[in-house]
C-alpha positions as CSV (number, residue, x, y, z in Angstrom):
1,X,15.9,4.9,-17.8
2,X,12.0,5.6,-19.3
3,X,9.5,6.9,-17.2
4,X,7.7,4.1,-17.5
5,X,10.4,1.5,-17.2
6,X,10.8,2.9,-13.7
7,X,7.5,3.0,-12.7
8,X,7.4,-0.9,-13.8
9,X,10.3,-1.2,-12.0
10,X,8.7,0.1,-8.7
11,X,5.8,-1.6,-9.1
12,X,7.6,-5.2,-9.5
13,X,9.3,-4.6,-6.2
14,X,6.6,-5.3,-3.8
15,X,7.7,-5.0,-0.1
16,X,7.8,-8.8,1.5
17,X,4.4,-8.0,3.0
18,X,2.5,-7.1,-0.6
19,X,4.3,-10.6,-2.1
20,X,2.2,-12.8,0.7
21,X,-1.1,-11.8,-1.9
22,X,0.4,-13.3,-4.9
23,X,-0.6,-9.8,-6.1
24,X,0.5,-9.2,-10.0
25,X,0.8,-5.8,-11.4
26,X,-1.4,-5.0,-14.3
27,X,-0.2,-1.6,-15.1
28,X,1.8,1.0,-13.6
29,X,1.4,4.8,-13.8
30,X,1.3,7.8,-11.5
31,X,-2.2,8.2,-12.3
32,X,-3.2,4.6,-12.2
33,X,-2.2,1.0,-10.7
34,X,-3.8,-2.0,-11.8
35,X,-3.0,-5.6,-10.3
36,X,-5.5,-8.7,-10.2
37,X,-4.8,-11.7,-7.1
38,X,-6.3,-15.0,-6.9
39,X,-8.3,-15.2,-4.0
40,X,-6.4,-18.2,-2.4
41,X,-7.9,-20.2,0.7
42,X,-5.1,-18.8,2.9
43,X,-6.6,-15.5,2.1
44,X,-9.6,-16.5,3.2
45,X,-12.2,-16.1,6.4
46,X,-14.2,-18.8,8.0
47,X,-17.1,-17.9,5.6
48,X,-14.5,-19.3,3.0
49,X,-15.1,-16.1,1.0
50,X,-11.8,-13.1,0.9
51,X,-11.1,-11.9,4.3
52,X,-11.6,-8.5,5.0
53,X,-8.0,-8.0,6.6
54,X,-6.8,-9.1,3.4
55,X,-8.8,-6.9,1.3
56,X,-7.5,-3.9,3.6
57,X,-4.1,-5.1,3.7
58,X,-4.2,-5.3,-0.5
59,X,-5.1,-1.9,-1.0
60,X,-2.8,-0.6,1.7
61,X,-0.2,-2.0,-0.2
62,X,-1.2,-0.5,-3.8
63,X,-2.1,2.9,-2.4
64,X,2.0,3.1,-0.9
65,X,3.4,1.5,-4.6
66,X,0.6,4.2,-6.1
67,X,2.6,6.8,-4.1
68,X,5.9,5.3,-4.9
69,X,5.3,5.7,-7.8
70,X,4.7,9.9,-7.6
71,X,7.7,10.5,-5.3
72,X,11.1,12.1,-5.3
73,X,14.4,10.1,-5.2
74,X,14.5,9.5,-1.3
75,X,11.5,10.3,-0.1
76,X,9.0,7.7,1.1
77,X,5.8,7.0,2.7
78,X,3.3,5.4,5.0
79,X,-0.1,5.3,5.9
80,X,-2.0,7.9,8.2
81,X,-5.6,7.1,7.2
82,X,-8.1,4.2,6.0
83,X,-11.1,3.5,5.1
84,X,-12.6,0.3,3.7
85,X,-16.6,-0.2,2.3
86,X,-16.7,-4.2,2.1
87,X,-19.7,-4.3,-0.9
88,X,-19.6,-7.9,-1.7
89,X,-17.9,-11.3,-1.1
90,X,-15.3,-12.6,-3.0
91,X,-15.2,-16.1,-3.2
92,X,-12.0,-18.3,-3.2
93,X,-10.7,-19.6,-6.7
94,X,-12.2,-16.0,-7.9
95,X,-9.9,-13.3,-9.5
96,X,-10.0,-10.3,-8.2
97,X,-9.0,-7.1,-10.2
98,X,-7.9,-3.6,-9.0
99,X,-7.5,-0.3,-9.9
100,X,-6.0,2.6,-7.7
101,X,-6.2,6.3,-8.8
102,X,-5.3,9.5,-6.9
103,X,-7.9,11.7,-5.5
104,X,-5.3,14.0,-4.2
105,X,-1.7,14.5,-4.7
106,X,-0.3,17.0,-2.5
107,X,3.2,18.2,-1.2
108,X,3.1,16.6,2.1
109,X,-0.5,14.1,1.4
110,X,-1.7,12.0,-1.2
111,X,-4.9,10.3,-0.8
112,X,-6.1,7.0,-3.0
113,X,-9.3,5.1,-4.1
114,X,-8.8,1.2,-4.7
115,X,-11.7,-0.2,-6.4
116,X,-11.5,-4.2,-6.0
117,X,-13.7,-5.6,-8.4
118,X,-14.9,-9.4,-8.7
119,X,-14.9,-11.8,-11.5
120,X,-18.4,-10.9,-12.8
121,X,-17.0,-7.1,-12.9
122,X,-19.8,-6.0,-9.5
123,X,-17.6,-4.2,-7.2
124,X,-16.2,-5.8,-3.8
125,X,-15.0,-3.0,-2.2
126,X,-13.9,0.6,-1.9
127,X,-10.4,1.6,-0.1
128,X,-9.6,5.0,0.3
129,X,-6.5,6.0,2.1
130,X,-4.0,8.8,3.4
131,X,0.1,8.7,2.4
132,X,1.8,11.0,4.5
133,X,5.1,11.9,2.2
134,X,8.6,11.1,4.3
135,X,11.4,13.1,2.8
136,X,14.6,12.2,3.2
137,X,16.6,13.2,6.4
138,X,19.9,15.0,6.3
């Protein structure tokens, strides 16, 4: 199998919690993920713009596929660290496109930047977050 067939691959299997978005994958690569969503109602706060959860719960989602995407057959990953700067609103029917690169790959630590950015292309918010690396036990 390709490289890149497998990162496609990897990147198409969202966990059941990253399908609830309606997220699509753009583009899959160990150096960049792209996916866009339709900012749905039931993503939405009482302000009927994108909740904030969501936005966090997004990118918490692309940084582990962004990680999946760099690891070794049976090792895995979760979250130890995140940070979210909510720039702008994102109003429902809007699509929202993202783009998550590393800032640091390490052996045991990788750490990513999702940029979500609104229809007119301004900036909605910044996610950066920690992956701790799981390697297989055994």
């Amino acid at each position: 199998m390709s490289d890149q067939k497998r990162y496609d691959e990897i990147a198409q299997q969202l966990p059941p919690f990253g399908q609830i978005f309606g997220l699509r994958v753009l583009q899959a690569h160990p150096d960049c993920l792209r996916a866009e969503l339709l900012v749905t109602e039931a993503l939405s706060n009482r302000n009927g713009v994108l909740h904030g959860g969501a936005i966090m719960g997004l990118a918490d989602n692309l940084g582990g596929t962004a990680t999946f995407l760099n690891l070794a057959e049976g090792q895995g990953t979760t979250t130890i660290e995140s940070k979210t700067n909510f720039l702008r609103s994102v109003a429902i029917g809007e699509t929202l496109t993202t783009e998550t690169t590393p800032l640091h790959r390490g052996r045991r630590t990788h750490v990513w930047q999702t940029r979500l950015i609104r229809s007119d292309g301004k900036l909605a918010a910044v996610v950066t977050q920690t992956q701790m690396i799981l390697n297989a036990s055994g």
